[in-house]
N, C-alpha and C positions, 0 to 999 in steps of 0.2 A: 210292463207296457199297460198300459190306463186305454180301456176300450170303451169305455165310457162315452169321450167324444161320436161313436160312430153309430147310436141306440141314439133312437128319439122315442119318445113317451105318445106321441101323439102322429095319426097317420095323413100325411100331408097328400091329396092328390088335383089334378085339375082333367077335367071333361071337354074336350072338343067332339063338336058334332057339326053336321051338316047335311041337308035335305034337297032336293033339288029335282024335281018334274026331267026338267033338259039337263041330261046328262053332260052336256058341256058346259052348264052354265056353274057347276059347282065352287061352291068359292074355296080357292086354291089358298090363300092368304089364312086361314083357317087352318088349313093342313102345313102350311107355312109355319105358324105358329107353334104348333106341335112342334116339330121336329127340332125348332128353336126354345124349347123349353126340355127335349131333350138335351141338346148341348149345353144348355146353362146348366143344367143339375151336374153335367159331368165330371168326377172329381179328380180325377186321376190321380189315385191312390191304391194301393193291394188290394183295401178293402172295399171294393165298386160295388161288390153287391147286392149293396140295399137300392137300388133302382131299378121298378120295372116300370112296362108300358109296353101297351099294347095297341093296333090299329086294324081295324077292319073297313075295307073299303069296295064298294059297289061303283056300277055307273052311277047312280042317280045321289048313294049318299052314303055317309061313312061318321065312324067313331071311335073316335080314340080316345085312351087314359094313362097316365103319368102319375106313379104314385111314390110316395118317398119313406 
């Protein structure tokens, strides 16, 4: 079996963040995006994982990372 395919050379990730005084005004479309950049990465195959990501979230503002 060639594992080859499932090693990247180089580490791929992306940063959402968001700030926001009024706690409800946070942009939601933001954390949307995340979540949708988790599902795109998702391979579903045995070998899942090399995918992580993390999120920390407050009222006023939050950050997340997606790395591959």
């Amino acid at each position: 079996m060639n594992l080859d395919k499932y090693y990247i050379k180089n580490l791929e990730e992306k940063i959402y963040y968001g700030i926001n005084k009024n706690s409800e005004a946070i942009n939601f479309e933001i954390i949307k995006s995340f979540f949708q950049e988790l599902i795109k990465r998702k391979r579903n195959d045995p070998f899942e994982g090399g995918l992580q990501a993390s999120m920390i979230l407050f009222s006023t503002s939050f950050a997340g990372k997606v790395c591959l």
